[in-house]
MARLOMAR-356687 format. One line per 2 residues: number of its first residue (from 0); their letters; for each residue y, x, z of N, C-alpha, C. Coordinates in steps of 0.02 Angstrom, whole numbers, plus 32768, in hexadecimal, padded with zeros to 4 digits. Layout:
NUM = a = Y:X:Z:Y:X:Z:Y:X:Z | ...
% end
This chain:
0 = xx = 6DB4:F662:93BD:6DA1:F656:9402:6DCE:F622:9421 | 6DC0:F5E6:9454:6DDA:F5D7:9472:6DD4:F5D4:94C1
2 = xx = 6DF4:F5E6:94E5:6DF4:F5FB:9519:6E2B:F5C3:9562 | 6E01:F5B2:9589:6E04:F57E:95C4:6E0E:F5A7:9600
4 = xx = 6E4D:F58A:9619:6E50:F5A9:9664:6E52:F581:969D | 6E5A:F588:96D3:6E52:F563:9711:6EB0:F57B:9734
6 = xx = 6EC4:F539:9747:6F28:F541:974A:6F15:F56C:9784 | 6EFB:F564:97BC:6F03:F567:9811:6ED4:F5CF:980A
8 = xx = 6EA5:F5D2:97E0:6E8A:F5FC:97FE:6EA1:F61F:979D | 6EAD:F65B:978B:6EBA:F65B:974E:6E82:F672:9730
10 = xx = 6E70:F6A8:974F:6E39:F6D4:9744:6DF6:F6CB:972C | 6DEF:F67C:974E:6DBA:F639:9725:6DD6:F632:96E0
12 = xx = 6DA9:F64C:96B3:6D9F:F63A:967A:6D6F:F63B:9656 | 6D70:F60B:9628:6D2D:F60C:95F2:6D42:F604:95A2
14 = xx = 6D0D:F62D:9582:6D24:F641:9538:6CED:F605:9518 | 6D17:F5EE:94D0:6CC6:F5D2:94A0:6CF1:F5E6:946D
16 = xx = 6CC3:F5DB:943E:6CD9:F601:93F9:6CC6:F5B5:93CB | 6D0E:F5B2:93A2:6D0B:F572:936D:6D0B:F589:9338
18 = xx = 6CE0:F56B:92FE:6CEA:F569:92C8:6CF7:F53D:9296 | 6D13:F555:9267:6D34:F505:923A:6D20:F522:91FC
20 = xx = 6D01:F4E3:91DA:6CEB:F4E5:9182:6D1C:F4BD:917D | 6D3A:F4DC:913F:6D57:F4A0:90FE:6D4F:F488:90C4
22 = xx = 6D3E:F451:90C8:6D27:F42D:909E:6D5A:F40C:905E | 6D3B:F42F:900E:6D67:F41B:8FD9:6D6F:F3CF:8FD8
24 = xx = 6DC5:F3D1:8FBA:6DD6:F390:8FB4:6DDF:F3A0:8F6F | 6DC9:F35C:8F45:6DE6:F34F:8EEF:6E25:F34A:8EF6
26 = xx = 6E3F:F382:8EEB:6E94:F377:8EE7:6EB0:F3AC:8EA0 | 6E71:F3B8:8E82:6E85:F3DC:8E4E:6E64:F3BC:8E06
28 = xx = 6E90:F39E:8DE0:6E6B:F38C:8D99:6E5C:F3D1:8D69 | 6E23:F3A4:8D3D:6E15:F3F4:8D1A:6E5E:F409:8CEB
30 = xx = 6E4D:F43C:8CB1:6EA3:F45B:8CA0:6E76:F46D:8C62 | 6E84:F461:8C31:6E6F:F485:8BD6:6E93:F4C4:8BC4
32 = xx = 6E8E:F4ED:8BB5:6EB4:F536:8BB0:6F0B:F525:8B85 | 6EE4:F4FF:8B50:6F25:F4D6:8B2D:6F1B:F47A:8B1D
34 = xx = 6F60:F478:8B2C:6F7F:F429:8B1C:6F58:F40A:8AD7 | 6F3C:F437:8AA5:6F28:F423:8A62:6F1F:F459:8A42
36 = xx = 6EEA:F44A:8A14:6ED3:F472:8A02:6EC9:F468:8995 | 6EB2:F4AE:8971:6EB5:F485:8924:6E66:F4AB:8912
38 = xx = 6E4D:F488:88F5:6E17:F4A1:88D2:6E18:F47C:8883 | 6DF5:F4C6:885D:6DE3:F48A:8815:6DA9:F4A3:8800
40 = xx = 6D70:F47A:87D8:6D40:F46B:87B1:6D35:F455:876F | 6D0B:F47C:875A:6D00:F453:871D:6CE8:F408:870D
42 = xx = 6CF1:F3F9:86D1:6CF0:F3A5:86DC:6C9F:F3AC:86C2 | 6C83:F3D9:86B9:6C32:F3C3:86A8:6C06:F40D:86D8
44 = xx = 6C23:F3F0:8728:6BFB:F403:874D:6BCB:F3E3:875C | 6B7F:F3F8:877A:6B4C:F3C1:878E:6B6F:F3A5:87D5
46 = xx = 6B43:F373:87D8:6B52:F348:8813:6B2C:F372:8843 | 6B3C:F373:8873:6B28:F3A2:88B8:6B48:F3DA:88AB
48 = xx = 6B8C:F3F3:8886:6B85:F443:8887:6BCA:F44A:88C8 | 6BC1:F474:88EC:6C01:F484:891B:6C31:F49F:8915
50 = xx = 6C78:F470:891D:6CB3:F47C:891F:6CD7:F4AF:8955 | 6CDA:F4A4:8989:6CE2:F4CD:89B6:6CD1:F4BA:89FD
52 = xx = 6CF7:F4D4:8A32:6CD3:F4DA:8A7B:6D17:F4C6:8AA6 | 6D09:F49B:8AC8:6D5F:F496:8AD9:6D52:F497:8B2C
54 = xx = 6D52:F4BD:8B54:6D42:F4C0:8B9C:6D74:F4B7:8BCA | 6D7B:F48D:8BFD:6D9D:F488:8C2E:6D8D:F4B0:8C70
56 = xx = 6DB9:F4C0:8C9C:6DA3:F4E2:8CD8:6DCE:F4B6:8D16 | 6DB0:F4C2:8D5B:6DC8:F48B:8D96:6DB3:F4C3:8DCA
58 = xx = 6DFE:F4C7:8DDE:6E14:F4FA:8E23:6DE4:F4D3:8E60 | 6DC8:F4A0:8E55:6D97:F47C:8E99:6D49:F495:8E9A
60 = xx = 6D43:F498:8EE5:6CE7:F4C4:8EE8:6CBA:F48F:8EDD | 6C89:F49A:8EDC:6C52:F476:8ED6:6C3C:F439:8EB1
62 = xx = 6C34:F412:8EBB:6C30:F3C1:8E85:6C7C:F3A5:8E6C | 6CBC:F3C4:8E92:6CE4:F3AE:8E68:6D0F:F3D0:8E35
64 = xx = 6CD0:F40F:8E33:6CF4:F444:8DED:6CCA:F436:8DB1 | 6C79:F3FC:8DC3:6C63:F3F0:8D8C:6C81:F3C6:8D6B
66 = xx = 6C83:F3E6:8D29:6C9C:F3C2:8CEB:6C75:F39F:8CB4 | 6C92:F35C:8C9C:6C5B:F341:8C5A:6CA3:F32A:8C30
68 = xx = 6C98:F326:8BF6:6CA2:F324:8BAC:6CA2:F2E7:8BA1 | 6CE9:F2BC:8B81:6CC2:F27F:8B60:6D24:F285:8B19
70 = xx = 6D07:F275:8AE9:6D2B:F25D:8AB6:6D46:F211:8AAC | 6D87:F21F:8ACC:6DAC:F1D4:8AC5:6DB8:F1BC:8A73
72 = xx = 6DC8:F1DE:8A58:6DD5:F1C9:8A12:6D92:F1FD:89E4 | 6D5C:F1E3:89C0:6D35:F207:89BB:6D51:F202:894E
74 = xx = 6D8C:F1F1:8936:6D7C:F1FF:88F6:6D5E:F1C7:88EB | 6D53:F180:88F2:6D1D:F155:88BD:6CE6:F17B:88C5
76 = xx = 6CCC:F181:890C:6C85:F1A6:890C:6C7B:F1DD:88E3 | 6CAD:F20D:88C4:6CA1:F24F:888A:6C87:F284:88C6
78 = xx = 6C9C:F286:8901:6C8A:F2AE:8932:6C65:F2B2:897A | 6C57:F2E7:8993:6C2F:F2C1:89D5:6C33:F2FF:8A01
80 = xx = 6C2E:F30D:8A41:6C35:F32A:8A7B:6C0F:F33E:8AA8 | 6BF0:F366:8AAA:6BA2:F370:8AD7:6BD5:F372:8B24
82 = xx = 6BBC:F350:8B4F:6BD6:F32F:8B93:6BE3:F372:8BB5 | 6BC1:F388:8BAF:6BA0:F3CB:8BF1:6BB3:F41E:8BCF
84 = xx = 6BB7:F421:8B96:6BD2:F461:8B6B:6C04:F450:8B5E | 6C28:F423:8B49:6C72:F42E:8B27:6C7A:F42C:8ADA
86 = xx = 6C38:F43E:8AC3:6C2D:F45D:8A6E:6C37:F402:8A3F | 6C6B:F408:8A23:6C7C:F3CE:89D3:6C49:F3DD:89B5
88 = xx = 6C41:F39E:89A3:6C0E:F3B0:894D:6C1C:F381:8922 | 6C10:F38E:88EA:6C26:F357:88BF:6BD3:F326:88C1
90 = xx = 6BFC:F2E9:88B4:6BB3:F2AD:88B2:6BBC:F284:8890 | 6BE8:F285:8860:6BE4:F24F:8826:6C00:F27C:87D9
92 = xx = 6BF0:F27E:87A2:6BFA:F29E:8762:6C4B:F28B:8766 | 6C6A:F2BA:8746:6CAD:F2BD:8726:6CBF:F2B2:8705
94 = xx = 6CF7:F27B:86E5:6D0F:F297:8698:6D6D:F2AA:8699 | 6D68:F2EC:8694:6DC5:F2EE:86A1:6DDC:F2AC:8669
96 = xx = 6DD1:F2AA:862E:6DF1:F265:860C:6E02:F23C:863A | 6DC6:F218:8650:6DD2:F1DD:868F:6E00:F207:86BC
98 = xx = 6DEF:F21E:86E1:6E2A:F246:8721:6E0F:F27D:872E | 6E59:F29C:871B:6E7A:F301:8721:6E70:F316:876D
100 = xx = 6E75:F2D6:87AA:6E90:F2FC:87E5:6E74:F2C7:880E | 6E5F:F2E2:884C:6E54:F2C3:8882:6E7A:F2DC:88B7
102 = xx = 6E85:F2B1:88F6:6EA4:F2C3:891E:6E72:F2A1:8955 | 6E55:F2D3:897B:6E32:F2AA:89AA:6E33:F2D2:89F5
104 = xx = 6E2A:F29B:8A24:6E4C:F29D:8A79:6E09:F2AC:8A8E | 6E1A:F2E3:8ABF:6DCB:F300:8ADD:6DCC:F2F6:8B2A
106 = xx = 6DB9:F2E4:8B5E:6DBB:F2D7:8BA2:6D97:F2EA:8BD7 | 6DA5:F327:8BF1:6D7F:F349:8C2C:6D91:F314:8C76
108 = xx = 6D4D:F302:8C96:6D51:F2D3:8CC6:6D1F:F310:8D03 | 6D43:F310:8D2C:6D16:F344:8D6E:6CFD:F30A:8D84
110 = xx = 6CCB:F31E:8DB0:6CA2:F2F0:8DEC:6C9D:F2E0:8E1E | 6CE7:F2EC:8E2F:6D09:F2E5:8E75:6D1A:F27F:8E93
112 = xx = 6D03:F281:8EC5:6D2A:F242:8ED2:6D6E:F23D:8EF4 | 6DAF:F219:8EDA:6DA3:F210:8E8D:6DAD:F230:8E57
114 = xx = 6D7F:F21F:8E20:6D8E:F237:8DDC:6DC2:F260:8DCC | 6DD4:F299:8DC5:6E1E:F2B4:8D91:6E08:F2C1:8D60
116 = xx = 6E38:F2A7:8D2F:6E16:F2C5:8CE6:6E66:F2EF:8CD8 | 6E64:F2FF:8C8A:6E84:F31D:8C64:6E79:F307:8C12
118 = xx = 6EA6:F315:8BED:6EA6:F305:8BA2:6EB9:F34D:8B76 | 6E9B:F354:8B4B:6EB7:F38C:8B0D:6EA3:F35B:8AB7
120 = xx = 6EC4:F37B:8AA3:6ED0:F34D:8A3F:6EA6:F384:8A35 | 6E8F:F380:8A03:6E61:F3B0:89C5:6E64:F398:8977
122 = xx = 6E8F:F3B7:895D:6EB3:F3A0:891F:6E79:F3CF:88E8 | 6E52:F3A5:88B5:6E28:F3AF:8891:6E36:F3A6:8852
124 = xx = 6E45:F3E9:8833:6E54:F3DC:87EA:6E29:F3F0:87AA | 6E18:F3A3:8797:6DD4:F3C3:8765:6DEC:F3D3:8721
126 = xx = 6DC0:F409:870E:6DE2:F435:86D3:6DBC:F425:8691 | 6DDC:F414:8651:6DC4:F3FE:8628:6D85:F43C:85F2
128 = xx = 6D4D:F41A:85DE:6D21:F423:85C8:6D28:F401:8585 | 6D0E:F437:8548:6D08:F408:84FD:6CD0:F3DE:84F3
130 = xx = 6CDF:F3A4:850C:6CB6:F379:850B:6CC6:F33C:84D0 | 6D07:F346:84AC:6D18:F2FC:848F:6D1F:F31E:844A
132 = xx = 6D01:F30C:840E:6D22:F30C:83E0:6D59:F2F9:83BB | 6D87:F310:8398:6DC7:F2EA:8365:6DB7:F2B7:835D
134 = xx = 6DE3:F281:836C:6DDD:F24B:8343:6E14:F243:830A | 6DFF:F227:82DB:6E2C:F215:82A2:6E51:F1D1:82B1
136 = xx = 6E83:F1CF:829C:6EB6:F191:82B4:6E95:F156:8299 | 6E7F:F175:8247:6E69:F13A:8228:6E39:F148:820A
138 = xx = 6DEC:F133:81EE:6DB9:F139:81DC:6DC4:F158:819C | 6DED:F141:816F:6DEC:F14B:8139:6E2A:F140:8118
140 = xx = 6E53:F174:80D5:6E8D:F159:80C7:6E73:F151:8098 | 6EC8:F120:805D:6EB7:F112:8036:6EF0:F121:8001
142 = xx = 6F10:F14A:7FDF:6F4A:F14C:7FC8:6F3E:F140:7F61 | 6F70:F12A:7F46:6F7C:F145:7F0E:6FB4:F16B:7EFA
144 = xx = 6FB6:F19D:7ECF:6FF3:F1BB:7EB9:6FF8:F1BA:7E48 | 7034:F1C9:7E44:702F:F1C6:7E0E:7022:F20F:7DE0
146 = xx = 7002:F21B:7D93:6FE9:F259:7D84:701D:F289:7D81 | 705F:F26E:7D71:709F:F28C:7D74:70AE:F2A3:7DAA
148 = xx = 7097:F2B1:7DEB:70B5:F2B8:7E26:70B6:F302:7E1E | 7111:F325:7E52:7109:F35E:7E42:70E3:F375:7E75
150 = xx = 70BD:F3C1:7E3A:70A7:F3F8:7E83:70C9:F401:7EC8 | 708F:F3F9:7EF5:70B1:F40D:7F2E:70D3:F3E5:7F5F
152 = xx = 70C9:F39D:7F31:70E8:F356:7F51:70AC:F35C:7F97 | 70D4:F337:7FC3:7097:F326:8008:7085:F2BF:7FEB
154 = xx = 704A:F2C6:7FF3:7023:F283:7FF7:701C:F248:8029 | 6FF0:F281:804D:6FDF:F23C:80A2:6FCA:F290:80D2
156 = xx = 6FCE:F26E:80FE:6FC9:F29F:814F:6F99:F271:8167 | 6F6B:F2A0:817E:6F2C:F297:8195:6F32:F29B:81E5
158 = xx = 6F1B:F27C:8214:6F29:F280:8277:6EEA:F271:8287 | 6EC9:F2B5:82BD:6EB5:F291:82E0:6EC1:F2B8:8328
160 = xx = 6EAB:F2A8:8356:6EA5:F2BA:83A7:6E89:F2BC:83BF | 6E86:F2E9:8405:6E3C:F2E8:8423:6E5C:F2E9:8459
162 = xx = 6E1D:F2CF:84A7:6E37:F2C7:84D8:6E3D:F2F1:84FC | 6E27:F32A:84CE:6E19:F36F:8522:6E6A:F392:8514
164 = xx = 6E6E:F3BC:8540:6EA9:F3D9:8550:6EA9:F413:852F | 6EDD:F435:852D:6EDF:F481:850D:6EC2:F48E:84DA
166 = xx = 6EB0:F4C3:84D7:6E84:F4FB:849A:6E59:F4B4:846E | 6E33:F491:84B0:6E09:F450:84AC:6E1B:F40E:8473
168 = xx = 6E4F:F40C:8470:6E8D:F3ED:844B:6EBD:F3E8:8419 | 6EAC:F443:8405:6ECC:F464:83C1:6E99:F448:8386
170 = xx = 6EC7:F431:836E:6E96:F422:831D:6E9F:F445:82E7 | 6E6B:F45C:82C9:6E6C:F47B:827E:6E5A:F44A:8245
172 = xx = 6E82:F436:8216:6E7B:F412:81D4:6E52:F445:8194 | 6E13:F432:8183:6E01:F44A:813C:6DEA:F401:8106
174 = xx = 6DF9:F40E:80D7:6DD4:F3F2:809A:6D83:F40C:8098 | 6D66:F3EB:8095:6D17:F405:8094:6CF8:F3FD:8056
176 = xx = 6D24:F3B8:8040:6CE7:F3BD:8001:6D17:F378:7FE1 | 6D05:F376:7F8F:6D3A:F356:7F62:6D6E:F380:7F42
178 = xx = 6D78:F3AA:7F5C:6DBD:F3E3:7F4C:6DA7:F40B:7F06 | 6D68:F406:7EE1:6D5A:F449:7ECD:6D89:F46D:7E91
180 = xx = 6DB2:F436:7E7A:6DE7:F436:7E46:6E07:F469:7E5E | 6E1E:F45F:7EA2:6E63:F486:7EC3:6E9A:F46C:7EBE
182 = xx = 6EA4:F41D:7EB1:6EC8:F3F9:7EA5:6EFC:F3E1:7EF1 | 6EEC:F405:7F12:6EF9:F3DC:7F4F:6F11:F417:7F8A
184 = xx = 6F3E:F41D:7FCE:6F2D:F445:7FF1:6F35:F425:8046 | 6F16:F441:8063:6F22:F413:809C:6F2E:F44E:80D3
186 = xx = 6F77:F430:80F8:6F94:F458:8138:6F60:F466:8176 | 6F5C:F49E:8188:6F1E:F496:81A7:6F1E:F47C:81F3
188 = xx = 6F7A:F488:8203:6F95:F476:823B:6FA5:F439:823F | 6FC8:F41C:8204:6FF8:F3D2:81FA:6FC4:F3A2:81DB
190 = xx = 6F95:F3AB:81C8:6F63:F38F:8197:6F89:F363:8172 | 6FD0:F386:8144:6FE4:F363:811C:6FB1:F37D:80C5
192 = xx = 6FA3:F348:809E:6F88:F36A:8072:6FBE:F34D:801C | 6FC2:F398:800E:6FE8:F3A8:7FD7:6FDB:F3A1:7F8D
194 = xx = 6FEA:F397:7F6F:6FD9:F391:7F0D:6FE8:F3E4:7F0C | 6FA9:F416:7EF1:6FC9:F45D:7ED1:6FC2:F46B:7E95
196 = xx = 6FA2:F437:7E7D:6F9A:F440:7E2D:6FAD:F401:7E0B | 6FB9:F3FA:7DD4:6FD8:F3C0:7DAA:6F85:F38C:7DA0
198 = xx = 6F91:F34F:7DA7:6F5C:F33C:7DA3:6F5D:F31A:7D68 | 6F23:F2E7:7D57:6F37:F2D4:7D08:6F00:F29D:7CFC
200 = xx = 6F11:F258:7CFC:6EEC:F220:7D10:6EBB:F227:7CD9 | 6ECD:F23B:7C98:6E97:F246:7C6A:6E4D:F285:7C70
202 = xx = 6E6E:F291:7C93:6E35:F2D8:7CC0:6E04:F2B9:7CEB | 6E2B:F2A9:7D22:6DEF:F288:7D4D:6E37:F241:7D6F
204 = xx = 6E2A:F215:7D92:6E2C:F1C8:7D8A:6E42:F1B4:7DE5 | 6E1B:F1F2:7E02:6E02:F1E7:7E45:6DE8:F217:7E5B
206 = xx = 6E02:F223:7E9B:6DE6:F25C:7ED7:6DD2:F23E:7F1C | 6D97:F254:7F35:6D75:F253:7F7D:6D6A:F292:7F94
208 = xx = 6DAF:F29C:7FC2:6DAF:F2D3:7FFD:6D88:F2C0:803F | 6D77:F305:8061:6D4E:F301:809A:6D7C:F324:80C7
210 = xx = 6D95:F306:80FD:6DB6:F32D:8112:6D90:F338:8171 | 6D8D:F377:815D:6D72:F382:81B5:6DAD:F399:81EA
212 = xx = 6DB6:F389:8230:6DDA:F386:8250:6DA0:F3BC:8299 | 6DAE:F3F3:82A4:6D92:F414:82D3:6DCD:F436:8301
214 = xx = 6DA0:F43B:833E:6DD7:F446:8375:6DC1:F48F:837D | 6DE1:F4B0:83B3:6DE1:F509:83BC:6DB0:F4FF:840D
216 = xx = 6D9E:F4C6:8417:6D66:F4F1:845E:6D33:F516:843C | 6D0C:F50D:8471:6CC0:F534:8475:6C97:F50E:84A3
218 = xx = 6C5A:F50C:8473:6C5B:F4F8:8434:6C98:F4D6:8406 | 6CA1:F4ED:83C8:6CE6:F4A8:83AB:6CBD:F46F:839E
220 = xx = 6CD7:F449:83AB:6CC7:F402:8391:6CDF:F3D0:8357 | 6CD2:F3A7:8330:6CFA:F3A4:82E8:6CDC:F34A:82E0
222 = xx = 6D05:F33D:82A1:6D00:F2EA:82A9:6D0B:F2EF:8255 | 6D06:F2E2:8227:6D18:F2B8:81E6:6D49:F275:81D4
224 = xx = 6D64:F286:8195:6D74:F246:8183:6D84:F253:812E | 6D76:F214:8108:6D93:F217:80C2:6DC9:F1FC:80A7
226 = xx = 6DF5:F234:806D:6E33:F212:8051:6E26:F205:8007 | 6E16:F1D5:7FF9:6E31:F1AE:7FB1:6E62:F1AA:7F93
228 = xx = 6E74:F1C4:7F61:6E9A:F1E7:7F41:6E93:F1BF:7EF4 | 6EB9:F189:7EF6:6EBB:F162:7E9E:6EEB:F182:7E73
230 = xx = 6EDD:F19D:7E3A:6F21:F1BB:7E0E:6F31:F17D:7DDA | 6F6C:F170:7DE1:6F8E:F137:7DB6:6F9D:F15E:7D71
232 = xx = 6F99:F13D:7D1D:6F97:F14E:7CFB:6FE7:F158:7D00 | 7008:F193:7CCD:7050:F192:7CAB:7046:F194:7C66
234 = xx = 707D:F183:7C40:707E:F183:7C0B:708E:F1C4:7BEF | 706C:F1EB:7BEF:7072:F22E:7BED:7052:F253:7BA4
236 = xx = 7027:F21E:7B8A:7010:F239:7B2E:702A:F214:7B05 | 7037:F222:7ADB:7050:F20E:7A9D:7021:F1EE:7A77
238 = xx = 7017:F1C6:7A46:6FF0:F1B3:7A12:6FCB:F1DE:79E0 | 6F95:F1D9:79DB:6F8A:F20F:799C:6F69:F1F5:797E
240 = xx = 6F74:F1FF:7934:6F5C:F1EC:7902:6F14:F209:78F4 | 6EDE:F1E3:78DC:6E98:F1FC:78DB:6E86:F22F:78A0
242 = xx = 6ECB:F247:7868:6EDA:F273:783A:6F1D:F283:783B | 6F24:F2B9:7814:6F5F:F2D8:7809:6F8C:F2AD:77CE
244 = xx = 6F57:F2B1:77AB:6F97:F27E:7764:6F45:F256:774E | 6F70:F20B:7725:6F35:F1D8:7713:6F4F:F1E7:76DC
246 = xx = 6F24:F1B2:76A4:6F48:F1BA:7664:6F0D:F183:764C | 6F2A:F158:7607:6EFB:F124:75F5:6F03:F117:75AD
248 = xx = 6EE3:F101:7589:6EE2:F0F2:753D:6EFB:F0AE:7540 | 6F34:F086:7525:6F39:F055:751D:6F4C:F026:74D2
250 = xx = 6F1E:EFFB:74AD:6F2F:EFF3:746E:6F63:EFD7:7454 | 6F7B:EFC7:7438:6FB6:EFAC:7443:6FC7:EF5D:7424
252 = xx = 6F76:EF3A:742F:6F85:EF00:7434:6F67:EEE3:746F | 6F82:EEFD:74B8:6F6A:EEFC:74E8:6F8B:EEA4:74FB
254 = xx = 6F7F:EE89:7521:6FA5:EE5A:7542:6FC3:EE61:756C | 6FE4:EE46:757F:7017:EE3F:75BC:6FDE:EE28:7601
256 = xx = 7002:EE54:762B:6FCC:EE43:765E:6F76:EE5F:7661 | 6F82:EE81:762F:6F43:EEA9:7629:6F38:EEED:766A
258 = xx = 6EF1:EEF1:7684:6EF5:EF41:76B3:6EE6:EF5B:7682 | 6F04:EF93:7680:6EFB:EFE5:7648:6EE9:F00F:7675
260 = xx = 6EFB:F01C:76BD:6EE9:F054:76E5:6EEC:F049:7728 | 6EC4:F060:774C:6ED5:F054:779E:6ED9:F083:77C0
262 = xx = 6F18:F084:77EE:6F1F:F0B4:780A:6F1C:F0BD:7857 | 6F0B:F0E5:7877:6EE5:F0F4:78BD:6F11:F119:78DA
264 = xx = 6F24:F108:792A:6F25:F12E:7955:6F18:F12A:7992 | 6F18:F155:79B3:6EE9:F14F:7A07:6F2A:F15E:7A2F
266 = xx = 6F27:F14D:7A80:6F57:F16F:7AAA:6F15:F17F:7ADC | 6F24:F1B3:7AF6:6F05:F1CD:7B30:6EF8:F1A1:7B78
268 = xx = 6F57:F17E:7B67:6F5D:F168:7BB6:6F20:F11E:7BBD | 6F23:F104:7BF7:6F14:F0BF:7BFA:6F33:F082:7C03
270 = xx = 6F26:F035:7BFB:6F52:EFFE:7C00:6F7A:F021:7BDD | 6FD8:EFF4:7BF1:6FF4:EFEB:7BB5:701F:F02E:7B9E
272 = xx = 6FF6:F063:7BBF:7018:F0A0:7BAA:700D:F0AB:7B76 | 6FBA:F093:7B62:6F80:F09B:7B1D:6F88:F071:7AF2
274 = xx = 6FBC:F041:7AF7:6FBB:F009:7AD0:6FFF:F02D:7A8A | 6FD7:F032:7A42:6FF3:F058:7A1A:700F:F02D:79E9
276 = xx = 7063:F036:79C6:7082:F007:798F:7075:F032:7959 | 707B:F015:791D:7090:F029:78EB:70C3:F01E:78CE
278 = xx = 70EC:F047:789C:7121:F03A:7872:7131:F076:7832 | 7141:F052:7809:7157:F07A:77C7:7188:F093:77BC
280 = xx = 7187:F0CB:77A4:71E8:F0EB:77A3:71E4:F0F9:7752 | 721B:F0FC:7728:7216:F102:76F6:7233:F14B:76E9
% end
């Protein structure tokens, strides 16, 4: 109420009644519950699937508590922001290989004149999927060893790698095929591969291993490669005669320089391991 009097007469008075609206001022920017925030995904989510909801709120009434959404750093376009909900989604395919992590700036702007905005981070960590097979370092080895080598000697070490992480990343080494001798053993962890039996160039000359390289995801995933394996001869046989004892009739007006008998022997080995002398002992 406000109330008017008259100085001279007091008793003169008159009442009116005031009222006052107040009218919001933008003096409040919006506020994110937290400074930053973490989410993670898989790296073979579809495009459109939703990350999360990140909502701002603004202590101001009416048009300057409405809030819109916009993504200052959107990821290389990997992400996107519905203006009016708040809700992330992913909008471009993933590959953690290419990049593990995003870090991207989200920006609540009210509708006040003027503008207050606010900022929050949303740290996005994409989680690896078996998507890559082993690779082998090198397509193919190539070693020789000699037939003498002892059991149990190591040869060549087999590598390969894969790009996914973890479990994704563990490799298992087998021999698949070439082995059937059992001549051979291969680490299944180190993919070093071993001599376990004596080999013997006169046996066989040459080996072609298969060696498969599989990882522990799920599905596992697996890659190939072959080791060539040349066995170098040793001089490891002796000569042998193509009989036990010769024996020959000779008359005894033979000449000098006459053949009466010829005598034979073989070596097992090859080149000049095989290359055989003769000599007479009396």
């Amino acid at each position: 109420k406000a109330y008017a009097y008259d100085d001279s007469y007091p008793e003169w008075e008159c009442v009116s009644y005031v009222e006052l609206m107040l009218t919001d001022v933008n003096d409040n920017a919006p506020e994110f519950h937290l400074a930053s925030h973490k989410v993670s995904l898989s790296e073979d989510s579809a495009v459109g699937a939703f990350i999360t909801k990140l909502t701002a709120v603004d202590a101001d009434r009416g048009v300057n508590r409405k809030i819109r959404y916009y993504l200052v750093n959107s990821g290389e376009n990997h992400f996107e922001v519905d203006k009016d909900s708040a809700i992330v989604r992913l909008a471009k395919t993933l590959d953690r290989e290419a990049q593990s992590m995003f870090t991207l700036i989200l920006k609540a702007v009210d509708s006040g004149m003027p503008q207050l905005w606010t900022l929050t981070t949303l740290q996005v960590t994409v989680l690896d999927v078996n998507d890559n097979p082993p690779e082998f370092l090198s397509r193919s080895y190539a070693i020789t060893v000699p037939e003498n080598i002892s059991v149990s000697s190591e040869i060549v070490k087999v590598d390969a790698i894969s790009k996914d992480t973890g479990v994704n990343a563990q490799i298992i080494y087998t021999i698949v095929e070439g082995n059937e001798q059992g001549k051979f053993d291969l680490h299944p962890i180190t993919g070093v591969i071993s001599v376990v039996q004596q080999i013997d160039y006169e046996q066989t000359k040459w080996y072609l291993l298969t060696v498969l390289a599989t990882d522990q995801g799920l599905p596992p995933l697996s890659s190939q490669t072959t080791v060539n394996v040349t066995v170098l001869d040793s001089n490891d046989n002796a000569p042998v005669f193509s009989q036990t004892a010769f024996s020959a009739q000779v008359p005894e007006d033979v000449q000098v320089g006459e053949i009466i008998l010829k005598l034979e022997a073989v070596d097992r080995d090859s080149g000049p391991n095989a290359r055989v002398g003769y000599s007479l002992e009396s």
